[in-house]
C-alpha positions in Angstrom: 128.9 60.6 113.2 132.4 62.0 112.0 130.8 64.8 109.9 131.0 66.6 112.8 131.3 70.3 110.8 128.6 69.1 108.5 125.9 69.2 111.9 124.1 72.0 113.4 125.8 73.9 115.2 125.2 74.6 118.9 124.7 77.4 120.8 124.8 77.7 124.9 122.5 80.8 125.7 123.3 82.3 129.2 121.1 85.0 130.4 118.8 85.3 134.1 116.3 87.5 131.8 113.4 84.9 131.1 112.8 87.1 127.9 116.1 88.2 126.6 116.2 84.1 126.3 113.1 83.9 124.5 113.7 86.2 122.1 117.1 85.4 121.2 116.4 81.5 120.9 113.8 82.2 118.5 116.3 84.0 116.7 118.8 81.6 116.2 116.9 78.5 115.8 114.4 80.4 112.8 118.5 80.5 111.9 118.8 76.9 111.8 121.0 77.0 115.1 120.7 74.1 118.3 120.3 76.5 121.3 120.5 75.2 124.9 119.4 77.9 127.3 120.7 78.3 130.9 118.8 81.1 133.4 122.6 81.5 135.4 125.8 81.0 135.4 126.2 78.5 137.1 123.8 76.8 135.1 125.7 77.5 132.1 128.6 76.3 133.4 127.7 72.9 134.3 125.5 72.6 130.7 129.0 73.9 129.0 131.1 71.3 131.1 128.8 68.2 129.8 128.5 69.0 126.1 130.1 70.4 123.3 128.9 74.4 122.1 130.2 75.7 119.1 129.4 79.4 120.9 128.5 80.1 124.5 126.2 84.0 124.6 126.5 85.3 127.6 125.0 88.2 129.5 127.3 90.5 131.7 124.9 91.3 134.6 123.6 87.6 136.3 123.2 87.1 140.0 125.9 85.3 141.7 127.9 84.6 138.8 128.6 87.1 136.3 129.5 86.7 132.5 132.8 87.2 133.2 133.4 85.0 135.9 131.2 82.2 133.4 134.0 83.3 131.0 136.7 82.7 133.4 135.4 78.9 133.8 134.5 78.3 130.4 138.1 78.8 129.7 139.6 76.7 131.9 137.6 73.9 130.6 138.2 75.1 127.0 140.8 78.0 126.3 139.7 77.8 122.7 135.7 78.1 123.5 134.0 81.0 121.6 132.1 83.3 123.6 129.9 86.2 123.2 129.4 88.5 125.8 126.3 90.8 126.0 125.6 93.8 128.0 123.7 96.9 128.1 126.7 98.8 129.9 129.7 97.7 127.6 130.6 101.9 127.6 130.3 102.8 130.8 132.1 99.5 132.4 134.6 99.9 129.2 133.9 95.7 128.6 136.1 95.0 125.7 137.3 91.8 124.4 140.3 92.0 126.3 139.1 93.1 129.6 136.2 90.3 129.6 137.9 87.1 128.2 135.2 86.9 125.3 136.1 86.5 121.7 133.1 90.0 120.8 132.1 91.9 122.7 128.4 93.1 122.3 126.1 96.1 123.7 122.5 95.4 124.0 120.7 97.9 121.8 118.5 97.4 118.9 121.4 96.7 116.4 122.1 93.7 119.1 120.5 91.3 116.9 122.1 91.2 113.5 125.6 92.3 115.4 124.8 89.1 117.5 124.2 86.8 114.0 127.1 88.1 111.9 129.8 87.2 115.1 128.0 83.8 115.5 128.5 83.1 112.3 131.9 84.4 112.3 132.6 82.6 115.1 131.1 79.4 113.8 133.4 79.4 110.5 136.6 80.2 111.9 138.5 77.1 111.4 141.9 78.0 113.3 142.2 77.9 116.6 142.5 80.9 118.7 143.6 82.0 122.1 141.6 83.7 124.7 142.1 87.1 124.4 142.7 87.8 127.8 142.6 84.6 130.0 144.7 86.1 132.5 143.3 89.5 132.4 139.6 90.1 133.7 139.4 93.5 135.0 136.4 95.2 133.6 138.3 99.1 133.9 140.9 97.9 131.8 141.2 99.7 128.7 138.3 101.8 126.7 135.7 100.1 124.8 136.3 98.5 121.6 133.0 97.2 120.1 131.2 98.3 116.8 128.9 101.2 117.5 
């Protein structure tokens, strides 16, 4: 089909937290989203490399692979790719847009969820292209934290 914008979009949920998963694919599919879920990064990765996502959600904190490191791949596949990182220690890591690679930045807290749908949507409808913020840069010190409160 060429009405490519006209579909649903997709969204690649990354998280090793069985429940975090749950609860934030119900979410977005009552939403009318298409949500893949992957349990790792690695996972992720591999799903992101082998279709197209409109936005990749990520957590920060994963086993083996971290969000930013998923980040870090997910860019050189894509440099334009959208991506939302989560984590429940954006302040006291100082994650910020430009230290991570990811277009927002979110802490987990219970304003997650409608921060989480109004920078997916965002992200969805922006129809220039963008840079990565910090492709080069990945140092999770770098900088204080920039996300809504």
């Amino acid at each position: 089909m060429k009405s490519e914008p006209l579909s649903t979009p997709h969204i690649l949920l990354v998280d090793d937290n069985r429940d975090g998963l749950i609860v934030r694919r119900s979410l977005l599919e009552e939403l009318g989203y298409e949500v893949v879920v992957a349990g790792n990064g690695e996972e992720g990765l591999k799903l992101y490399a082998g279709a197209h996502f409109d936005v990749v959600v990520t957590d920060f904190r994963m086993p083996r692979m971290n969000g930013m490191e998923l980040i870090k791949g997910i860019r050189k596949i894509d440099p334009r790719a959208r991506v939302i990182l989560l984590s429940g220690f954006v302040e006291p890591l100082a994650l910020t847009e430009e230290s991570t690679g990811a277009d927002v930045v979110i802490a987990k807290s219970c304003n997650e969820p409608v921060r989480l749908v109004r920078s997916i949507k965002r992200l969805v409808n922006a129809t220039t292209a963008r840079k990565p913020p910090a492709s080069q840069k990945n140092s999770p010190a770098g900088g204080r934290a920039t996300t809504a409160r």
